[in-house]
C-alpha positions in Angstrom: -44.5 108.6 -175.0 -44.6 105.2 -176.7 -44.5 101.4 -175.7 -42.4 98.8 -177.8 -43.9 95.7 -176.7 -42.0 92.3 -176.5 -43.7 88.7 -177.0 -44.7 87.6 -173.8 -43.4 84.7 -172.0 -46.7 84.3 -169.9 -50.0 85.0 -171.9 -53.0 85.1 -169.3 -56.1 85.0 -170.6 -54.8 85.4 -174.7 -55.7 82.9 -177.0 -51.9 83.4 -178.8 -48.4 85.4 -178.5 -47.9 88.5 -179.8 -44.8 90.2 -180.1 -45.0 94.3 -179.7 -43.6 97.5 -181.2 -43.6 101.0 -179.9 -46.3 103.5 -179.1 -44.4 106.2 -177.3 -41.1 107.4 -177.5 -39.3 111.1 -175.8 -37.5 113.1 -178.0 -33.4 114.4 -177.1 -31.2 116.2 -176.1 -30.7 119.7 -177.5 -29.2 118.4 -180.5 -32.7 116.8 -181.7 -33.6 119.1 -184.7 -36.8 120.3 -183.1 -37.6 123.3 -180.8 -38.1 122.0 -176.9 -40.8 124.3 -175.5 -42.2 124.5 -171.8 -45.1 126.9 -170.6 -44.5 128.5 -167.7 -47.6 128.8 -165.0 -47.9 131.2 -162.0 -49.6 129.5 -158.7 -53.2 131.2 -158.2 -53.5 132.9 -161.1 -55.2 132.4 -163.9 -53.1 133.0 -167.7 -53.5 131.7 -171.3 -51.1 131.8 -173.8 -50.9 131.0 -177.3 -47.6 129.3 -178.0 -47.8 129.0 -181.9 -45.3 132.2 -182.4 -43.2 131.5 -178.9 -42.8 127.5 -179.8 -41.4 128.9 -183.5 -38.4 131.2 -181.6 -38.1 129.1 -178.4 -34.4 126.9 -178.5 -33.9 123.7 -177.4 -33.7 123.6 -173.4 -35.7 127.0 -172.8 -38.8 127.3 -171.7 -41.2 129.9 -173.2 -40.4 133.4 -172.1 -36.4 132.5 -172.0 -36.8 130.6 -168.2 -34.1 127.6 -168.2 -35.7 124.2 -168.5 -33.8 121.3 -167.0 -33.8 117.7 -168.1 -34.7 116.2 -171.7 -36.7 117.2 -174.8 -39.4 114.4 -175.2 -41.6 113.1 -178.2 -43.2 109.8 -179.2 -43.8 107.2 -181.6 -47.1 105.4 -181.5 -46.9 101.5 -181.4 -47.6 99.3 -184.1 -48.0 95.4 -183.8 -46.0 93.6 -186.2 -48.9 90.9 -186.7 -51.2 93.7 -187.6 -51.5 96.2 -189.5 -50.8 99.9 -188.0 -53.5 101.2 -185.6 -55.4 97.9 -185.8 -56.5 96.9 -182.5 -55.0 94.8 -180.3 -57.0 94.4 -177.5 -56.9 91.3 -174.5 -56.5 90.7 -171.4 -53.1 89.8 -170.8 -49.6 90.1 -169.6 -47.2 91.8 -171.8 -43.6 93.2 -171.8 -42.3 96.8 -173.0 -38.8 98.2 -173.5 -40.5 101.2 -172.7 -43.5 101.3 -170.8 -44.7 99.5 -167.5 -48.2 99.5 -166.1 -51.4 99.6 -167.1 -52.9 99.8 -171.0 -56.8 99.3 -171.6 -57.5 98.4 -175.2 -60.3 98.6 -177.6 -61.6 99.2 -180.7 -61.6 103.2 -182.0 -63.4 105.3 -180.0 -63.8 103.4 -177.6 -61.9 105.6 -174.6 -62.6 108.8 -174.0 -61.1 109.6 -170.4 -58.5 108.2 -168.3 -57.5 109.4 -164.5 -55.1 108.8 -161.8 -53.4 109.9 -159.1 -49.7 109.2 -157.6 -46.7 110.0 -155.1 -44.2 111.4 -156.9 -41.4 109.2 -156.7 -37.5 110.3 -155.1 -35.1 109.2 -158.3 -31.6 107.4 -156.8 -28.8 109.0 -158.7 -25.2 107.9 -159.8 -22.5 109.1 -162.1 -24.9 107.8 -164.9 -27.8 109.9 -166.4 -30.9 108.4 -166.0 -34.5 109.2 -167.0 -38.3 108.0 -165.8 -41.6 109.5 -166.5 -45.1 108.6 -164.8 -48.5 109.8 -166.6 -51.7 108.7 -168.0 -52.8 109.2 -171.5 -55.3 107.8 -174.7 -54.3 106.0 -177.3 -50.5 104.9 -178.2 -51.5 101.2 -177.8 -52.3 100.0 -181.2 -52.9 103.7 -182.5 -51.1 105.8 -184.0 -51.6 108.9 -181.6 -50.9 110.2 -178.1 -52.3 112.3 -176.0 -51.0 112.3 -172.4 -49.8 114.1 -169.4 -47.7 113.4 -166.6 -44.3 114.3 -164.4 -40.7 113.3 -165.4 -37.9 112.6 -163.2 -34.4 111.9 -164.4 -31.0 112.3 -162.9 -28.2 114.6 -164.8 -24.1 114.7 -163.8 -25.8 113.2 -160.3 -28.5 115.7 -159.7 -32.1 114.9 -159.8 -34.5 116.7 -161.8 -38.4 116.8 -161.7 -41.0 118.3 -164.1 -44.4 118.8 -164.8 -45.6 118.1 -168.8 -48.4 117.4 -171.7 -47.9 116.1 -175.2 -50.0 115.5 -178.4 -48.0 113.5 -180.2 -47.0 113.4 -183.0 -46.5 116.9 -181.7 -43.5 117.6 -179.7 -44.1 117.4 -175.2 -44.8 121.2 -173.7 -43.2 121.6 -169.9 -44.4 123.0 -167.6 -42.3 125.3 -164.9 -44.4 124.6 -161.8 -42.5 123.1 -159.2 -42.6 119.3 -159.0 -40.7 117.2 -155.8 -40.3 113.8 -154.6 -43.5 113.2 -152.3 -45.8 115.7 -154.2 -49.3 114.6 -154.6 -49.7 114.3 -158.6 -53.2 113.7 -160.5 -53.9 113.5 -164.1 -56.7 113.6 -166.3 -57.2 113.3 -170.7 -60.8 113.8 -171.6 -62.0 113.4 -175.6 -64.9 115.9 -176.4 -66.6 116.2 -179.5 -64.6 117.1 -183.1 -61.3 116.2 -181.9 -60.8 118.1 -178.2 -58.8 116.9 -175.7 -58.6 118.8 -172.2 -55.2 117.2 -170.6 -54.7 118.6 -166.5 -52.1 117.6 -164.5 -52.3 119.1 -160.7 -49.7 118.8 -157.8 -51.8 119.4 -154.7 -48.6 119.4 -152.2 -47.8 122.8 -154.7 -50.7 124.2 -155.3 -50.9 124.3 -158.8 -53.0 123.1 -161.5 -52.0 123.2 -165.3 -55.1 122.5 -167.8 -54.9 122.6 -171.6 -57.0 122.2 -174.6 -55.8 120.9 -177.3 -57.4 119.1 -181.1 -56.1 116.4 -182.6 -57.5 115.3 -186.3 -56.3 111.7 -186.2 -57.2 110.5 -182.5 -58.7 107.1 -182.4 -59.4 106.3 -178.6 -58.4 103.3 -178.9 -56.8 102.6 -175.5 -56.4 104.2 -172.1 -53.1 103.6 -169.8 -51.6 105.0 -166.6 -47.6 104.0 -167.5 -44.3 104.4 -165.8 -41.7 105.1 -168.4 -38.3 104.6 -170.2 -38.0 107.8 -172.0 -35.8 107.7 -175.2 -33.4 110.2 -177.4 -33.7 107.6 -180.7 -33.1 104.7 -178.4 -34.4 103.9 -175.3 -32.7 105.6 -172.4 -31.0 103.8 -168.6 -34.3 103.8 -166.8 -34.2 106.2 -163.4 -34.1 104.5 -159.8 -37.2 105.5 -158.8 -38.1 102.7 -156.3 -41.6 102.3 -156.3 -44.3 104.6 -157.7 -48.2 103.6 -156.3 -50.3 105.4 -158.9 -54.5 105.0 -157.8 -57.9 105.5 -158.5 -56.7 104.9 -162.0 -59.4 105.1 -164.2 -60.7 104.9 -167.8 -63.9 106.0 -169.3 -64.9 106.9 -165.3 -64.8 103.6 -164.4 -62.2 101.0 -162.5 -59.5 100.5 -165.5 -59.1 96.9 -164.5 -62.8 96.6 -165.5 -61.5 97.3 -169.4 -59.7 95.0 -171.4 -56.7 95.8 -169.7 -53.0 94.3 -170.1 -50.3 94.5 -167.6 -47.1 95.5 -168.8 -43.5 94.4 -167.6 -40.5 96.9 -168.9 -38.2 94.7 -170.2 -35.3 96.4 -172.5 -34.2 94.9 -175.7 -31.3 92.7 -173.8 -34.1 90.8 -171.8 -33.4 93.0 -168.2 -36.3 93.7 -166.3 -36.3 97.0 -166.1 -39.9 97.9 -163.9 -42.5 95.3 -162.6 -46.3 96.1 -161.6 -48.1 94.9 -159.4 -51.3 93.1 -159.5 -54.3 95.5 -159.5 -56.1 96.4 -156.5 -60.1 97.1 -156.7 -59.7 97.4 -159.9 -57.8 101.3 -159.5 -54.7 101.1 -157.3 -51.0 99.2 -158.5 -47.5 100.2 -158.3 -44.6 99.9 -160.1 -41.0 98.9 -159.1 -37.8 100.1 -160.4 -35.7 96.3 -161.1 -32.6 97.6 -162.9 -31.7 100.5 -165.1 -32.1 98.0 -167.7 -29.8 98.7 -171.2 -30.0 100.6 -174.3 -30.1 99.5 -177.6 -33.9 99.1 -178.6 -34.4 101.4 -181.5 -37.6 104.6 -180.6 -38.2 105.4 -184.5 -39.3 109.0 -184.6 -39.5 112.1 -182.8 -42.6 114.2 -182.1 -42.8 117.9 -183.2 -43.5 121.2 -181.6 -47.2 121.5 -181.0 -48.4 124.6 -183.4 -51.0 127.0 -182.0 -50.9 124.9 -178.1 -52.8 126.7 -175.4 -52.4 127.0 -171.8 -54.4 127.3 -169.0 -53.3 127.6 -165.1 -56.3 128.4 -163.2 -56.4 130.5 -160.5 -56.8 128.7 -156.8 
């Protein structure tokens, strides 16, 4: 999902301002003119399926093999700086704002990042007569690149019920769901690892469930240029109300197998395009633990340019406990 940065008010440790643009952005509802898929895994067993052919049939709101899929369709836009040109790096230590994203984001030249980790609590969501969204994940790139790959949970709140979900997304391909239960107070970890010629292995596991989801997927036009562990304002072509989700405390976040705080790592404020403080961080702990607190569902209005698209050919892996 993607991060549209706003010039910071307070620049620690940054020579000059920058003003931001966006990095990840979730798709809509079912009218968005692409196909919303989820994979569906069984607990303690092992399955792989190729999605290419499902993805093609699959409508919007269903998951593969016709089980309902709550919530919203998701995709991304990959952040560009407007002093720089696209995918150029924009790496320092700093704090920075977001319309969309608040956390963590470790920046570096291409190639630099090859892994990022973390663990987290799935947060309750506090729902009202409004709909509300929130995702938490960690992922590459998206910072000053012009790809995504991440994985993560999503929690949003629909006619006044809460909803929770397990994902993955390549972006510019389309997000996948998963159908694995996910609950306020589960124990969540993810994981993206680069491998040689463009291989990603994204898991996300909820060890209160049981279950583990692990995929491998290619990208062409990667350039590991920046590790994060967000909490997010997902979008429909503008970013959406943000959820209540109180506070999330993600740790041992990690990039490249080391501390993330020990990267050239920013801290991100959500602030939404009407100047609201949206979601606030903390300051890191050891390097690997933070959390981040829901201020205000913030407003909408900040423009998420582009949708991903369904992710031809994706795999699936749930392996067996």
């Amino acid at each position: 999902m993607s991060i549209r940065r706003h010039e910071s008010s307070s620049m620690r440790r940054r020579p000059a301002r920058r003003i931001w643009l966006p990095a990840l952005v979730v798709g809509a509802m079912a009218v968005v003119a692409y196909s919303m898929v989820a994979v569906s895994g069984t607990e303690n067993a092992r399955q792989t399926a190729s999605l290419s052919a499902a993805t093609a049939a699959a409508a919007p709101g269903t998951a593969v093999g016709g089980t309902a899929v709550g919530g919203w369709g998701r995709g991304g836009y990959p952040m560009v700086t407007s002093s720089s040109p696209a995918g150029a790096d924009n790496a320092a230590n700093a704090a920075a704002s977001s319309v969309n994203w608040a956390g963590y984001a470790a920046t570096g030249a291409a190639g630099t990042f090859t892994s990022v980790s973390t663990s987290w609590t799935q947060p309750a969501v506090t729902c009202s007569a409004t709909d509300t969204f929130s995702s938490f994940w960690a992922g590459l790139d998206g910072d000053g690149s012009q790809t995504v790959e991440q994985t993560g949970t999503e929690a949003d709140c629909s006619g006044g019920a809460a909803t929770y979900s397990g994902w993955y997304e390549m972006f510019p391909n389309a997000p996948v769901f998963y159908n694995n239960p996910v609950a306020p107070g589960d124990a969540m970890s993810a994981s993206v690892v680069a491998g040689s010629g463009g291989a990603f292995t994204l898991t996300l596991s909820d060890a209160t469930q049981g279950w583990t989801q692990t995929t491998h997927q290619t990208s062409a036009t990667a350039t590991l240029a920046s590790a994060e562990v967000i909490a997010e304002a997902p979008s429909n072509g503008t970013v959406l109300p943000l959820a209540n989700f109180g506070t999330v405390n993600f740790s041992n976040a990690t990039a490249n197998g080391a501390p993330i705080g020990n990267a050239n790592v920013s801290e991100l404020t959500m602030v939404s395009a009407g100047g609201t403080t949206e979601a606030t961080p903390s300051a890191l702990a050891g390097g690997t633990n933070f959390t981040v607190t829901w201020d205000s569902s913030g407003s909408t209005g900040a423009t998420a340019p582009g949708t991903g698209t369904p992710s031809p050919g994706a795999s699936m892996t749930s392996p067996a406990a």
